[in-house]
N, C-alpha and C positions, 0 to 999 in steps of 0.2 A: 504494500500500500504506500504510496506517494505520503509525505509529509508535506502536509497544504498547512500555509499560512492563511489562517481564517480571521478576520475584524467581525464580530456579531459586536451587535447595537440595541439596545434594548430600553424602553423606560424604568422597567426594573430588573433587581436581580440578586435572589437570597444569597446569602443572610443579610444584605448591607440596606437592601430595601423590598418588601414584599407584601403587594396587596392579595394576590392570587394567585393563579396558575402560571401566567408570562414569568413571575418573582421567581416560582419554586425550578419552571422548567429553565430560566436563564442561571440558576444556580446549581443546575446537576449536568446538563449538556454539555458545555463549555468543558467539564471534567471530566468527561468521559469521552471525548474529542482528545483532551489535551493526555490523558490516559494511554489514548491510542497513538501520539505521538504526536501529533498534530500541535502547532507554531498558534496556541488562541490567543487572543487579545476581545476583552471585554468593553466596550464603552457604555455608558449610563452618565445620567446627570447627579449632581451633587448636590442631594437636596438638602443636607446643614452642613453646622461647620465640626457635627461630630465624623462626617464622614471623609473630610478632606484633612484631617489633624494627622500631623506626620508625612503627608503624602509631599512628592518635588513635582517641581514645575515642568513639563515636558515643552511647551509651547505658549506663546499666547494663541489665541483662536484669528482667524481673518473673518472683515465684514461685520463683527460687533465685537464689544466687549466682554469680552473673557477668559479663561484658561485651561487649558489641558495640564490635568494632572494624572501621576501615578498616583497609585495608591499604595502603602508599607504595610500590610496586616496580616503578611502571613496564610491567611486564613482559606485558600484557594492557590490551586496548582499551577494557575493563567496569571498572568497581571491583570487588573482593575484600570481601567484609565476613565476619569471623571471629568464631566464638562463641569466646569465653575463660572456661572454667571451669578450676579447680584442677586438677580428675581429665584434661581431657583433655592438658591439660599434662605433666604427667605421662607421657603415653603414649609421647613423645620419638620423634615420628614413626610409632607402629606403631598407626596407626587400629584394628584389629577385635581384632589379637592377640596376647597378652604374651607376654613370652622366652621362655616355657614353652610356644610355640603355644597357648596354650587361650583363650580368648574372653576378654576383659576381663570382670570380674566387671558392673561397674558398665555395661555397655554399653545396658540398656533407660533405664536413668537418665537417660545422657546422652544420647544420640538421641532422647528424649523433649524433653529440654531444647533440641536443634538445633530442635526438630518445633514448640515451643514458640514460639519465639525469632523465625522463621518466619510462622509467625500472627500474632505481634505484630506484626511489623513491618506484615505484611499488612494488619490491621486499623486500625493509625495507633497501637497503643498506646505504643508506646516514643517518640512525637512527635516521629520523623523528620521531614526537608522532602520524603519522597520516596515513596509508597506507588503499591506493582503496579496493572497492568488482571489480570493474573493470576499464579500461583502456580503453576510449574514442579518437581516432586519426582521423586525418582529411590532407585527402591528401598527394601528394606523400613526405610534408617536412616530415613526421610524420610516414612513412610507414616502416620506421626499428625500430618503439617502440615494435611491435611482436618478431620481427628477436633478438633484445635485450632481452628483457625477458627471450628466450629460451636459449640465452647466461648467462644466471644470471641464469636460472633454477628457474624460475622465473612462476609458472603456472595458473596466474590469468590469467579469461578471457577476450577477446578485441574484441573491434566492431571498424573498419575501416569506414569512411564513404568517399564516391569517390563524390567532388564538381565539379571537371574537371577531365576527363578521358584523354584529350589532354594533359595535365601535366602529365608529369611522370618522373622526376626524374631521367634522363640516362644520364649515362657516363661509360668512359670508363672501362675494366673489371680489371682495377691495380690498382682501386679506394679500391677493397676490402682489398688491405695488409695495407693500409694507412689506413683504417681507422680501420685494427685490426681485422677484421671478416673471418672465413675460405674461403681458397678456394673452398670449395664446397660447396660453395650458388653461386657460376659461375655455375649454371647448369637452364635448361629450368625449371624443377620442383621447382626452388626456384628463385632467382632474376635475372638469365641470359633472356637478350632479345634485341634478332637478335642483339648477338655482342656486346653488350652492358650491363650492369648494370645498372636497373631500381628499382630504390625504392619503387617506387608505389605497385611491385610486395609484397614487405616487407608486407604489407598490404592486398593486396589482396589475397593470397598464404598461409598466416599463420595471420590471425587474423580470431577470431571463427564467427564473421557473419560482415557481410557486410553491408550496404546503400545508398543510394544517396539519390538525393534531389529532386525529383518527379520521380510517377511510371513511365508517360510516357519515362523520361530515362533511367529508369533500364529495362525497356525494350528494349531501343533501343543497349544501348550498349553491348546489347547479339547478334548484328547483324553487319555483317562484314561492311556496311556500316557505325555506328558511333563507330563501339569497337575500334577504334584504335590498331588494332592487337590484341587486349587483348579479341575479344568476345568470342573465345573457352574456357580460362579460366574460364570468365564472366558466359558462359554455364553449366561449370563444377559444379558450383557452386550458380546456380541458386536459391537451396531450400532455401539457407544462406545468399542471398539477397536480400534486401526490400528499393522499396522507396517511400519517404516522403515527400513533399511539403514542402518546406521552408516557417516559418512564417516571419509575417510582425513583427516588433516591432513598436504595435498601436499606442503607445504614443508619441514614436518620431514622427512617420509618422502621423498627427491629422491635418489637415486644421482647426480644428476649435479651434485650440490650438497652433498653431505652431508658438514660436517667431519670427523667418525670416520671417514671413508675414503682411502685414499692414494690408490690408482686409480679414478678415476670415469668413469661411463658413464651412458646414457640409451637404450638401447635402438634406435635410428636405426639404427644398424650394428651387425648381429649379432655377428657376426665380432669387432670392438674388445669391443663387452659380454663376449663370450666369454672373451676375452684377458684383460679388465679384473677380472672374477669368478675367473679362475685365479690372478692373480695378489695377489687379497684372500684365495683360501683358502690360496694360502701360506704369507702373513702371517698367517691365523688360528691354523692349525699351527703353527706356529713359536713363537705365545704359548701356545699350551695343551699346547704338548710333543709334537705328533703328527708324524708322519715327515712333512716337508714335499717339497714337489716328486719324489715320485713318477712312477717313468715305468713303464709311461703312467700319466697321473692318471686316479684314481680317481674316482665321482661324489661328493661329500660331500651325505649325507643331515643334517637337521637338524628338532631340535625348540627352540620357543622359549615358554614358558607355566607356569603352574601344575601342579605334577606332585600330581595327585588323578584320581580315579577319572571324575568327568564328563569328564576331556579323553581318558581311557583309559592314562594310563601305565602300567596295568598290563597293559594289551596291548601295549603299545611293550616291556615288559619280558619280555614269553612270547614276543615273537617275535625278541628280539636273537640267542640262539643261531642262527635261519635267516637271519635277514638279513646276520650277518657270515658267512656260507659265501657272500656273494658279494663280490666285489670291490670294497666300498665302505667308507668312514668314516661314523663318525655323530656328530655333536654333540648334547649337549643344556644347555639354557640355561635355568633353573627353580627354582623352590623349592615347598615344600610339604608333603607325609605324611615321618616321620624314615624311616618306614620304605621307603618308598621311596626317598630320598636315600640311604640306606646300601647299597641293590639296587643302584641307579646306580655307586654306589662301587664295590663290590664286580666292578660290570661292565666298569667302565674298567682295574681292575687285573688281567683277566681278558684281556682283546685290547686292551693299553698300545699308543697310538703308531696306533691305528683307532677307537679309542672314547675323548673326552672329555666329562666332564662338571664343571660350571662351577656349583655351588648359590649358591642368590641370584638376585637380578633388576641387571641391568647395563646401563644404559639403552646407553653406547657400544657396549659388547660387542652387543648384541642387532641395531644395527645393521651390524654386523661379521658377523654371521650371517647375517643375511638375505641380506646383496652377497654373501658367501663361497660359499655355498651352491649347490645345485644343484635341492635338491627339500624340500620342508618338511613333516614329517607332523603329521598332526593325526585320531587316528583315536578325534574324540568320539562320548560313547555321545549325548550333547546338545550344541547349540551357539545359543546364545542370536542371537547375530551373527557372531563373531571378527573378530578385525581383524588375527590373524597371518596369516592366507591373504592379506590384503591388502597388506598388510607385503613380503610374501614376492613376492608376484605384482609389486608395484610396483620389484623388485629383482631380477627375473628368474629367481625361486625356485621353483618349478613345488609347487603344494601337494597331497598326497596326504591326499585326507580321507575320512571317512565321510559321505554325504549327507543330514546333516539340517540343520533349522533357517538359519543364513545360510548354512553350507559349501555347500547344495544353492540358495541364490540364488545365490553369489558367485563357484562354481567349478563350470565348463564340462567336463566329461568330454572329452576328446580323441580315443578311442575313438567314443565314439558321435556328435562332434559334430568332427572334423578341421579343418574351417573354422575354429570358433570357440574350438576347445579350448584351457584353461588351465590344465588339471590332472587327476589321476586320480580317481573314484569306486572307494573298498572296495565291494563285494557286500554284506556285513555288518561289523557289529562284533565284526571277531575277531582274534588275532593270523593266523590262516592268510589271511584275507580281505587284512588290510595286508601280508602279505608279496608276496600275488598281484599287489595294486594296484600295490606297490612295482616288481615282474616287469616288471609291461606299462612301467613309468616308465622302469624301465632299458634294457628293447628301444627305446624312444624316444629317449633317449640316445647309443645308440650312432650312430643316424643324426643327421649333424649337419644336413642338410637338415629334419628333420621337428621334429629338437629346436628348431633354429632360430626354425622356424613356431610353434611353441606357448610358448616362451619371449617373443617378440613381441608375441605374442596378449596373453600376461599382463599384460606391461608396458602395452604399449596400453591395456589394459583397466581395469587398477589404475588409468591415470589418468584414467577417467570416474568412481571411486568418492572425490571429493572432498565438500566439504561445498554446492555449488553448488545440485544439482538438492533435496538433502536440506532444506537449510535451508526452501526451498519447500513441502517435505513438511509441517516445523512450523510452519511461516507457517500452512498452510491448515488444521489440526488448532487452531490455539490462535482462529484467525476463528469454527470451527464452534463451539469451545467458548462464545466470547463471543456469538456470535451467539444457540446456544441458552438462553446464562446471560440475558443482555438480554431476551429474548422472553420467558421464564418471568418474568421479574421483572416484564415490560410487563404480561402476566395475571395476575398476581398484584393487581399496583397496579389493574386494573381489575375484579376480583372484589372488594376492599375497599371500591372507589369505589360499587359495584353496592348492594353490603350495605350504606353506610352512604347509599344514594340521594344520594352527593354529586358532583353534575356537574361541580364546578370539578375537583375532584380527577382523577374520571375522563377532563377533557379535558387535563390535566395530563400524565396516563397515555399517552392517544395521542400527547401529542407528545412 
């Protein structure tokens, strides 16, 4: 395997900053890239000044104010290099959105400037000692690192990968004079859409092959149902994109290793796991105030994610009256709509001591729910990949989900598949549908022979979805890119050699 010099680009990137999936999957990739030998190099912006403390100066930035820094922490196999502008400084950790939830004003500005900064480096302008074979972006912050390049003239190859296809990046169309770029990328064929300035486009439009994060989405978003407007493009360009199951990073995610746990387990011996996971939901209850040690115990249902409408919390919320008419608790771990947070509120003070809920994201806490748990719901109307199903499965948390997108690669109905089953499929998206799903989960539960066997299954399972078989994925994805960028560029140099009747050239060309 060739050793590629890879630059990915990302808004975030665990542990240094992580709202979601982009965070976790920009913090295990890159490793296991740079694992396999591979020359990576990570950029993200710098959103305080705990994370530029100790770092040198690499560069100042061109076309605005700011600076390219390394990063000194050790804490990753790759170097870190941080864009440093004033604004993102400022943001004191909250990359997309201020205290007030609402999107940072400046946010095409800056992302513009990451998209910028990016290209530069690509192209050699900032006169690093170290420039890409190719250029890695991720999402719509990252979707004008293409659109720049071709501004720099700039003709290294790019692979875009689409984590959310709901995200895209729009604004208004007098964004483009501000941030320097012609007016003709306002056009349907380049970043105009419906009215608007989409970045995402940047990406999708002009970067040489595409991705996401499980087939079943790169499927779907070629269909007017999840394209989000964008599945005709999506179409157009189908040959150029591939998707890929997001890996777990095993090590963090180990029940049989994991410091946040008091009792550990690994799935080997049902029976201990069993014991091991009772005796974490104990201790869960007991921190969030719920009747602990119940006899007999109850199952604990749990949710752990973004509470907005793509994961369905507001189905989780129409069906809590039926789901506490049966015997069980439910956690939830989340942050997101106020107005949902207050519902949530409202419902733990309503059935105290069986329903907690915990606003905010808690990286310990989060692994405290997964072990504690019994069954994890996730009843998205879309699901790009998820990596709580996998989360959950790697901890013997049986996931209850709607079958789209990665939830229908990653999770095995037990019903229809007892072999291999690691979770339940809802019918639809509805709350009657997850109460149903929830039914058949509980009838499995009470058999501890069957729960046994699909509890197993998961854990087993969970530990094939590492970054192992995946990184191979984008090995072969960034070969085809280079491959077709080299070949186009090989005809290229020999139609100029043709035109200009110069034979040295064009035997320059063939070799």
């Amino acid at each position: 395997m060739k050793r590629l010099k890879i630059l990915m680009v990302a808004a975030e990137m665990s542990p240094l900053v992580k709202v979601g999936g982009l965070g976790e999957v920009m913090g295990s990739l890159p490793r296991a890239l740079a694992e396999r030998g591979h020359d990576v190099r990570v950029l993200i912006p710098a959103y305080s000044s705990r994370l530029i403390k100790q770092a040198r100066v690499l560069s100042p930035t061109r076309g605005f104010k700011g600076r390219l820094l390394a990063q000194k922490n050790g804490q990753t196999p790759f170097p870190v290099w941080l864009l440093e502008t004033a604004a993102f400084l400022r943001r004191e950790g909250r990359p997309y959105l201020n205290r007030t939830g609402k999107p940072w004003a400046d946010n095409p500005l800056q992302f513009s400037h990451l998209s910028r900064t990016a290209a530069d480096i690509a192209s050699g302008a900032l006169g690093l000692d170290w420039e890409p074979d190719l250029v890695h972006c991720n999402d719509w912050h990252t979707g004008l690192v293409p659109v720049w390049m071709r501004m720099n003239e700039c003709n290294l190859p790019t692979v875009f990968t689409i984590h959310n296809l709901a995200y895209q990046g729009r604004f208004p169309p007098g964004i483009l004079a501000r941030l320097g770029l012609p007016d003709s990328l306002y056009d349907p064929e380049a970043l105009e859409f419906h009215g608007e300035v989409a970045f995402i486009k940047g990406g999708l439009v002009f970067a040489d092959r595409l991705t996401t994060v499980s087939p079943g989405y790169a499927r779907e978003i070629q269909t007017p149902l999840f394209g989000a407007g964008l599945d005709g493009l999506l179409r157009s360009r189908a040959e150029k994109l591939t998707g890929i199951v997001n890996g777990l990073d095993l090590d963090t995610w180990n029940p049989a290793t994991d410091p946040w746990l008091t009792h550990h387990f690994d799935g080997s011996a049902p029976a201990a796991s069993r014991k091991a996971k009772q005796s974490e939901g104990d201790r869960l209850k007991l921190r969030l105030g719920m009747a602990a040690k119940d006899k007999p115990r109850r199952p604990l249902l749990a949710w752990v994610g973004r509470l907005v409408e793509q994961k369905g919390v507001d189905i989780l919320l129409a069906a809590l009256p039926a789901l506490m008419d049966r015997d069980i608790d439910v956690v939830v771990l989340g942050d997101g709509e106020a107005a949902v947070s207050r519902a949530l509120k409202s419902a733990a003070h309503r059935w105290p001591g069986r329903l907690a809920f915990k606003q905010g994201f808690d990286e310990a806490l989060a692994h405290q729910v997964y072990a504690a748990s019994d069954m994890l719901l996730m009843p998205s109307r879309f699901e790009p990949c998820g990596l709580a199903q996998l989360c959950a499965m790697r901890y013997g948390s049986i996931p209850v989900v709607s079958p789209v997108g990665g939830l229908l690669d990653t999770v095995i109905d037990a019903g229809v598949d007892p072999g291999r089953g690691n979770g339940f499929h809802m019918e639809a998206v509805s709350s009657e549908k997850l109460t149903e799903a929830v039914d058949r989960a509980l009838a499995c539960w009470q058999s501890p022979a069957d729960w046994n066997q699909i509890t197993s299954n998961a854990m087993a399972q969970a530990s094939s979805f590492g970054w192992g078989e995946r990184v191979l994925d984008y090995e072969a994805v960034y070969l085809k890119t280079l491959d077709s960028y080299l070949g186009e560029h090989h005809r290229a140099l020999i139609s100029v050699a043709k035109q200009a009747d110069n034979w040295t050239a064009m035997d320059n060309a063939r070799g």
